[in-house]
N, C-alpha and C positions, 0 to 999 in steps of 0.2 A: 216529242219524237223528232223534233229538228235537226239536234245535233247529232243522231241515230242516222237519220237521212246528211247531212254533211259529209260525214266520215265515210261511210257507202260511195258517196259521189269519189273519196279521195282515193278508194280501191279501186273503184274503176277506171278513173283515171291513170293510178298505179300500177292496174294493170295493162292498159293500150298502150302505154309507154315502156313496161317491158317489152313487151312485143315488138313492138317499132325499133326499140334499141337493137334487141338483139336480132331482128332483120337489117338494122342497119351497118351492125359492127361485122358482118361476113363480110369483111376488105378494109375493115377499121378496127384500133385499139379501144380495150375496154376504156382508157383513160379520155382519149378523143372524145366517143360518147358522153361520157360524165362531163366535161370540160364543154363542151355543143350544148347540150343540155341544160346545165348549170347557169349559161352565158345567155343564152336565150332566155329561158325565167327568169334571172336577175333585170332582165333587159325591158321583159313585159312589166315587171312588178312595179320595175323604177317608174315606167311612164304611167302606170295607173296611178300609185297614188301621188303624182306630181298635180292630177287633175283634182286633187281634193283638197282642201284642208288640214292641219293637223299639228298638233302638237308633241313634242318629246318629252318625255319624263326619262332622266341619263339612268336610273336602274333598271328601267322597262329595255331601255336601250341596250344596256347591257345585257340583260338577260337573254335576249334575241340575237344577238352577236352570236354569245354562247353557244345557243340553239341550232341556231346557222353553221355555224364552224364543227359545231357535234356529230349533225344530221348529212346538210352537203356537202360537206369537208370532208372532215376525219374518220365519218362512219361510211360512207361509199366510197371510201378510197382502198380501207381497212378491210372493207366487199368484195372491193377487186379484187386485192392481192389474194384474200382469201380464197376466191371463186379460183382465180389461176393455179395455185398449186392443193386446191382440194378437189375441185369441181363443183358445179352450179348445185347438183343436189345434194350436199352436203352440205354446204353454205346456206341454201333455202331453208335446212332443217332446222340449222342453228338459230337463224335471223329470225325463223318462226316462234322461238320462243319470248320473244319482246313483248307478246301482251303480259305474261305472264309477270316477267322482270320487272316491265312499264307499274304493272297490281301493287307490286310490292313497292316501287322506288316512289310513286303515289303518296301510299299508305304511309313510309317513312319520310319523305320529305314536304308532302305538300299538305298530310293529315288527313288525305282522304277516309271514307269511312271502310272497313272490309265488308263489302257484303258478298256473302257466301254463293250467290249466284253467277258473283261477277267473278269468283277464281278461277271458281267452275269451269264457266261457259269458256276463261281464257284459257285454260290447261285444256280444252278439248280441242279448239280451235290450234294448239301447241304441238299436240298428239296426228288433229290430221294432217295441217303441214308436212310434218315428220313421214306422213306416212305417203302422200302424193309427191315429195319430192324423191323418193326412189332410195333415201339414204340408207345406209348399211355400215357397217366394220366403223365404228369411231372411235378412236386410240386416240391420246391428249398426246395428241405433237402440234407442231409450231404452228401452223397452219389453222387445226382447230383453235388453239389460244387467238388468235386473229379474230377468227370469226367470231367468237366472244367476245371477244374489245369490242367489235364492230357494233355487235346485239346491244352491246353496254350503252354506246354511245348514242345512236338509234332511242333505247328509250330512256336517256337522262336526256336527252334533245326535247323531247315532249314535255318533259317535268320543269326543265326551263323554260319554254313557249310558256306553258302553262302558268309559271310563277310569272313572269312580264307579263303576260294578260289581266295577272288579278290586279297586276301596278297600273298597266293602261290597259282597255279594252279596247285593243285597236287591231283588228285582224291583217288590215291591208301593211298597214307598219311594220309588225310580227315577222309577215311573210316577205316585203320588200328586205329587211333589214337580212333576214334569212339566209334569203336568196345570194345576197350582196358579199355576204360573211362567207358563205361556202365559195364565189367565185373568187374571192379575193386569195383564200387560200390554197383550191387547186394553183393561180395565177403564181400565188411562190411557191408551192412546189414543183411545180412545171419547169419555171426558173432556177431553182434548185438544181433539181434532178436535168437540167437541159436535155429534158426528153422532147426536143423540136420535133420530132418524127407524130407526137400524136397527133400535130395539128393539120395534118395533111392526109384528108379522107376524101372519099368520089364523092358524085353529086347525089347519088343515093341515098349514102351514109349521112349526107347534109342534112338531105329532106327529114329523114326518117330519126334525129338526132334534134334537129330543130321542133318539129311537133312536137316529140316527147317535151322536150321544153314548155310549148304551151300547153301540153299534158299536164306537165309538174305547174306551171303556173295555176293552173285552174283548182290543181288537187290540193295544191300548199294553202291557196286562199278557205277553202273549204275545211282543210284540217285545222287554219286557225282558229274559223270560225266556231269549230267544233269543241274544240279544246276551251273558247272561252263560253260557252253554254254549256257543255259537260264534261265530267268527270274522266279523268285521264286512264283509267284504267278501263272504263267503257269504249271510250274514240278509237284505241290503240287496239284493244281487240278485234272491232267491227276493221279497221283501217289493213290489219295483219290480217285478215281473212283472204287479200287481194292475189295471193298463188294459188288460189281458185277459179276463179276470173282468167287468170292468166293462163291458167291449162286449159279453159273451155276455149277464150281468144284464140290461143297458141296451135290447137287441133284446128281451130278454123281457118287458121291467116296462113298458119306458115305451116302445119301439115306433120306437127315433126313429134306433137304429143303423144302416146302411147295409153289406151285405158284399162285398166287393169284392175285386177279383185280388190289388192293396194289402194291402186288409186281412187275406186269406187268407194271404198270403208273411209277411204280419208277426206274422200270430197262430202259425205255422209255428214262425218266429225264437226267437220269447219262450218258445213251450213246450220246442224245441231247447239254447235260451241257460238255463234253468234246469236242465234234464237235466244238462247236462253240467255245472255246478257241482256236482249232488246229486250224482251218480253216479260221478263220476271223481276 
């Protein structure tokens, strides 16, 4: 049950850190956040395992790079855009669907085995999402296609962590190198895009932009850990349960959640749809 209990840690995690975000970004850009964020965890990551030992294997290496640029990078960038011109609960419906995707891209790339419990439990955990994020009217315009990439990239990120772990078993590596990968690339797009304006947030948005960071440090190290004790299509289910978390958070901190017959069926689903991955 270790790696059951890892992933758990990485929703909770995942979830105080939505929360803090999006109390932090009321007077900041979605991008600021991600880029605060990003910079701080890449920054804890580096000095932990400076303190250790360790060797490199350049395929583990790579794969992790991968990872990094899929997950911090290119799949919470792809987030943003997405969130801006569809809205958060549309976006949450979609992103929710990654255990599911994670099941399958598993299955086909890493040979994991299908067991029936575990599709199960991730298509319920898919369905409550869908159902506590408020979504409605989804018509395939540009917007949704985003949010797809995003989902895409999100769980082929797992599938690579997952393949570097079985080359090195090195979780702190994994998650520095991760971490590293995604700051390097917000760093040129930023550059690119001379969007100077995101770097320039209040002291609020700092505080509450930099936690999430040791948020995402503690969850990243945890999701590694998890990924190399179990099976990827178990982590990513228990892991995506975490916009549960974040409704019960989100009604306590910041006052702004709404509970509803919806939402009650769907917070139902997701605690259902994780049982029965854990326990069966």
């Amino acid at each position: 049950m270790l790696f059951e209990v890892l992933a758990f840690i990485t929703a909770v995690t995942s979830a105080l850190g939505t929360v803090l975000a999006a109390k932090g970004m009321k007077g900041a850009s979605p991008l600021g956040a991600a880029f605060y964020s990003v910079l701080t965890q890449a920054v804890i990551l580096t000095l932990l395992l400076l303190t250790r030992s360790f060797n490199t294997d350049l395929l583990a290496v790579a794969y992790f790079v991968l990872a990094g640029v899929l997950a911090l990078g290119l799949g919470r960038l792809l987030n943003f855009i997405a969130m801006r011109n569809m809205g958060a609960a549309k976006t949450s419906a979609v992103i929710g669907s990654s255990p599911v995707l994670a099941t399958l891209l598993s299955i086909l790339f890493l040979a994991e085995p299908l067991v029936a419990s575990t599709l199960a439990g991730a298509c319920t955990v898919t369905v409550g999402i869908v159902l506590i994020s408020g979504a409605t009217g989804f018509k395939m315009e540009r917007a949704l296609i985003i949010s797809l990439l995003s989902t895409f990239s999100y769980s082929l990120s797992n599938i690579f962590s997952k393949a570097g772990l079985r080359v090195q078993p090195d979780p702190f590596l994994s998650a520095q190198i991760n971490a590293a990968a995604g700051l390097l690339f917000f760093i040129a797009y930023l550059a690119i895009t001379r969007q100077r304006t995101t770097f320039k947030v209040g002291k609020n948005g700092l505080i509450c932009f930099t936690a999430t960071g040791v948020l995402s440090s503690i969850g990243w190290l945890t999701l590694m850990k998890a990924l190399e004790l179990g099976v990827v299509s178990v982590v990513t289910t228990i892991v995506y349960s975490y916009p549960l978390l974040t409704l019960v958070l989100g009604r306590v901190f910041l006052r702004e959640e709404r509970l509803d017959k919806r939402t009650v069926i769907g917070s139902a689903l997701i605690v259902a749809g994780v049982a029965i991955v854990t326990l069966l």
